[in-house]
C-alpha positions as CSV (number, residue, x, y, z in Angstrom):
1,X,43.3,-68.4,-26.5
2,X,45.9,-71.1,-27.0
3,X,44.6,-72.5,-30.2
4,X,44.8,-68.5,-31.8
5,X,48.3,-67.8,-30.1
6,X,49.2,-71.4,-31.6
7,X,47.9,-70.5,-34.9
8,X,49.9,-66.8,-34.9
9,X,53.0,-68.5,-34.3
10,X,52.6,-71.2,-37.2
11,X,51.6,-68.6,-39.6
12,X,54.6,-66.4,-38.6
13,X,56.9,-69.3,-39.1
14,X,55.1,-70.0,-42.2
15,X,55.8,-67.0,-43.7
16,X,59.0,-66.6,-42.5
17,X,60.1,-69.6,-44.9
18,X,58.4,-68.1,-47.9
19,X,59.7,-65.0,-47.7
20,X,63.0,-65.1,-45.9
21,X,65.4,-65.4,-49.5
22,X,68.0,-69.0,-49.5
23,X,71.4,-67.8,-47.6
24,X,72.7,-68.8,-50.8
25,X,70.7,-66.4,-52.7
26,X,71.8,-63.5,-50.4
27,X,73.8,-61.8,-52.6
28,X,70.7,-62.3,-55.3
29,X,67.5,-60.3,-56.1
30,X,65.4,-61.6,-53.1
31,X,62.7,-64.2,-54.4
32,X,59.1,-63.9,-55.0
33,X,56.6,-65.2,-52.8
34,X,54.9,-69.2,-53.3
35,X,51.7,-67.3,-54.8
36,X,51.1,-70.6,-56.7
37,X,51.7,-72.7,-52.6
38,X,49.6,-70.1,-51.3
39,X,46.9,-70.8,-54.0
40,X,47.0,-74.5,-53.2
41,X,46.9,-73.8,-49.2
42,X,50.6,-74.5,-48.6
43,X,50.7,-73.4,-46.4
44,X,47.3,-73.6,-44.8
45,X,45.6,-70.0,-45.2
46,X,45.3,-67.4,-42.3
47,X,44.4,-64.2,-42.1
48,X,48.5,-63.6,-41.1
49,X,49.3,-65.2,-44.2
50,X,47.1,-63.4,-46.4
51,X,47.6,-60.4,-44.8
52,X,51.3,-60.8,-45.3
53,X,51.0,-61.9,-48.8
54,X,49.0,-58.8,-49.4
55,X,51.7,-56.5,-49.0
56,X,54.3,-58.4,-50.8
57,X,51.8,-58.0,-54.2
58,X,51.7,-54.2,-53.1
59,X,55.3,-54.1,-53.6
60,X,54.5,-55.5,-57.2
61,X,52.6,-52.2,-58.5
62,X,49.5,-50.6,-59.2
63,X,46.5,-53.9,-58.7
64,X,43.9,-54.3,-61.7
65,X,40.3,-53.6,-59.8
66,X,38.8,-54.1,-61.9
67,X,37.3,-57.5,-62.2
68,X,37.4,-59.2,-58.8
69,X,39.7,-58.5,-56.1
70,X,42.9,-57.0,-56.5
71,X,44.6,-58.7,-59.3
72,X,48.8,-58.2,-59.3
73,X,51.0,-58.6,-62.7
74,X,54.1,-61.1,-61.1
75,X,57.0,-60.1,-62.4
76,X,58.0,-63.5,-63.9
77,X,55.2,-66.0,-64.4
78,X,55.1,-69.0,-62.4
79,X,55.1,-72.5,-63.9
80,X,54.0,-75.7,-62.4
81,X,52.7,-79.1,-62.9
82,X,52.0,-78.1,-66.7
83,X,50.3,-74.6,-65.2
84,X,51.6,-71.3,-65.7
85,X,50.4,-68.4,-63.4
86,X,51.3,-64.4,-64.7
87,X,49.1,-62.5,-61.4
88,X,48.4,-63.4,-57.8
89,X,45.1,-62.2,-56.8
90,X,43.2,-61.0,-53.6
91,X,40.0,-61.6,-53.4
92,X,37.5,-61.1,-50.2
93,X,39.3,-63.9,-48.1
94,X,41.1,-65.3,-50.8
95,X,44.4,-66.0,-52.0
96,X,45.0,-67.4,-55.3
97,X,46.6,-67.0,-59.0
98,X,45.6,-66.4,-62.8
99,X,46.3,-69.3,-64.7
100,X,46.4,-69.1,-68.4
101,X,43.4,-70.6,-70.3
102,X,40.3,-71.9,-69.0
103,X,41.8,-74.9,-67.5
104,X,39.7,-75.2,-63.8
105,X,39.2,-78.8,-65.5
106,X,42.9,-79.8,-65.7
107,X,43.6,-78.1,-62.3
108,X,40.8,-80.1,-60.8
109,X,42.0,-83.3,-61.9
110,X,45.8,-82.3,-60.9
111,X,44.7,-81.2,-57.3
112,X,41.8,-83.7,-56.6
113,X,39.2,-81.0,-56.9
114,X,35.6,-82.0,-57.5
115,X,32.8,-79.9,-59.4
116,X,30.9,-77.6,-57.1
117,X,27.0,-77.7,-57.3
118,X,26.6,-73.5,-57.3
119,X,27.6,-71.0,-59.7
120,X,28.1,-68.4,-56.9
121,X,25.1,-66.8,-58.7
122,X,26.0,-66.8,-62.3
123,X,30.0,-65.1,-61.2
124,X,31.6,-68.8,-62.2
125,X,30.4,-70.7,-64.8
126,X,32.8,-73.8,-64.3
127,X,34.0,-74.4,-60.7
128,X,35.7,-77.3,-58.6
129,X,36.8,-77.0,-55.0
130,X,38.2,-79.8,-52.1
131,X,38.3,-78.3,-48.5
132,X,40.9,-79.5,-46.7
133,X,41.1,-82.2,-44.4
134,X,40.3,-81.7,-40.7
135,X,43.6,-81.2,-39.2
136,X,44.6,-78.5,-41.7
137,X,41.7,-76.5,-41.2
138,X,43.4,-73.7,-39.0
139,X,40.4,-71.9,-38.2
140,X,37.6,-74.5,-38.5
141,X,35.5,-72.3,-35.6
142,X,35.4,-69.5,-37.7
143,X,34.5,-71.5,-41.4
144,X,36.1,-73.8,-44.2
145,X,39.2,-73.7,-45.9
146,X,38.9,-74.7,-49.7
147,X,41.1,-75.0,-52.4
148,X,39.3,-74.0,-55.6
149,X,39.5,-73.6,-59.3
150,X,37.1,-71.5,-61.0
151,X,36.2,-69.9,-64.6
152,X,34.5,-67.2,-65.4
153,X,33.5,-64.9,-68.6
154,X,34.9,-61.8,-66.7
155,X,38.4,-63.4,-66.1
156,X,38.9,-63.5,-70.0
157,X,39.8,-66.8,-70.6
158,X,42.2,-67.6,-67.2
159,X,41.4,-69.8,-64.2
160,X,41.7,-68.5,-61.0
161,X,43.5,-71.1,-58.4
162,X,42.6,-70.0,-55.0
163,X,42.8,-70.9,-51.6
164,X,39.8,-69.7,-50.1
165,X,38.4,-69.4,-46.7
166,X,34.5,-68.8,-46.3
167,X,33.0,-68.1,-42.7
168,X,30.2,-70.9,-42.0
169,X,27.8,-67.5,-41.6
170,X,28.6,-66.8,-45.8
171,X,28.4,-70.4,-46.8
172,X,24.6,-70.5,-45.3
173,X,24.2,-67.1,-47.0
174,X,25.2,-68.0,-49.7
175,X,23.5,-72.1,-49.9
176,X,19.9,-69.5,-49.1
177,X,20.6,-67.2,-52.0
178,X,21.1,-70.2,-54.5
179,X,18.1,-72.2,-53.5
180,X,16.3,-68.9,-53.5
181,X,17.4,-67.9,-57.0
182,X,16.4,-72.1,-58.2
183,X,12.6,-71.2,-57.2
C-alpha cells in the first residue's frame, strides 16, 4: 500500500512540473506538455502520468484513429537531439511521439536502444527497445517499462518514440503468439 501511495505522490509531483507553466511565463500562452520526456520515460511512466497526459492531447483536437492509438497533431513540432516530433500518441499503455522519417535506427543509437527479436506479429517491421533500469521501474509488480522506437508501413514513413509499459501477463502472451506464428 505504501509503495502505490508512494508512487501516486511522485507521479503527481511529476506532473505538476511538466505542466505547471515557468512563473516567468505567466503572463505567456501556457506551455505544452514534455510529450518528447514522456516518450523517453522522463519521467518514469504511470498510469497517473499517462492518464494526465491524455487529457492535455484532448485539449489539442479531434485524435487520428485511425492507425494505432490516438494520434494528436501538437501545435508546434518538437525538436530534439536532431529529432523532430509533429503528434503525441496514445497507444494501449503507451505514451510516445511521431518522429519524422523512418529513423527508429538513429533514435536507437541516440537512446541506447537495441533491436528487438519480435515484430509484434508483422505491426513493426524495424524495432529497438531498452527497459529501464531496476530502480526506475515504478510498477515492476505489475510488468516492464520500456523505452522503444519502432517503424511500421502503417505509420507512413514516421517512427514512433514511446515509452511503453507491458504487464508481464502480455509479454508471455505475446513471447507464445510469436513462437507459435515461427512453427
Amino acid at each position: 500500500m505504501l509503495n502505490c501511495q508512494k508512487i501516486r505522490i511522485l507521479a503527481a509531483a511529476s506532473i505538476t512540473a511538466m505542466l505547471v507553466p515557468n512563473s516567468s511565463l505567466a503572463a505567456g500562452p501556457a506551455a505544452q506538455p514534455d510529450f518528447f520526456g514522456a516518450a523517453l520515460c522522463e519521467p518514469a511512466y504511470s498510469f497517473g502520468l499517462a492518464t494526465q497526459l491524455y487529457e492535455e492531447a484532448e485539449k489539442l483536437g479531434r485524435p487520428d484513429t485511425s492507425v494505432l492509438g490516438a494520434i494528436y497533431a501538437l501545435p508546434t513540432p518538437i525538436e530534439r537531439e536532431g529529432l523532430t516530433a509533429r503528434a503525441a500518441v496514445f497507444a494501449g499503455t503507451s505514451i510516445g511521439v511521431l518522429l519524422d522519417g523512418e529513423v527508429a535506427e538513429q533514435a536507437a543509437q541516440r537512446y541506447h536502444l537495441v533491436r528487438e527479436n519480435n515484430h509484434l506479429l508483422g505491426a513493426s517491421k524495424r524495432g529497438f527497445s531498452r527497459e529501464l533500469p531496476d530502480d526506475r521501474q515504478a510498477m515492476k509488480d505489475l510488468g516492464i517499462i520500456s523505452i522503444v522506437a519502432r517503424e511500421s508501413g502503417a505509420l507512413h514513413r514516421k517512427t514512433l518514440l514511446a515509452c511503453e509499459f507491458v504487464s508481464h501477463e502480455d509479454r508471455k502472451a505475446l513471447q507464445s503468439l510469436e513462437v507459435e506464428k515461427g512453427r
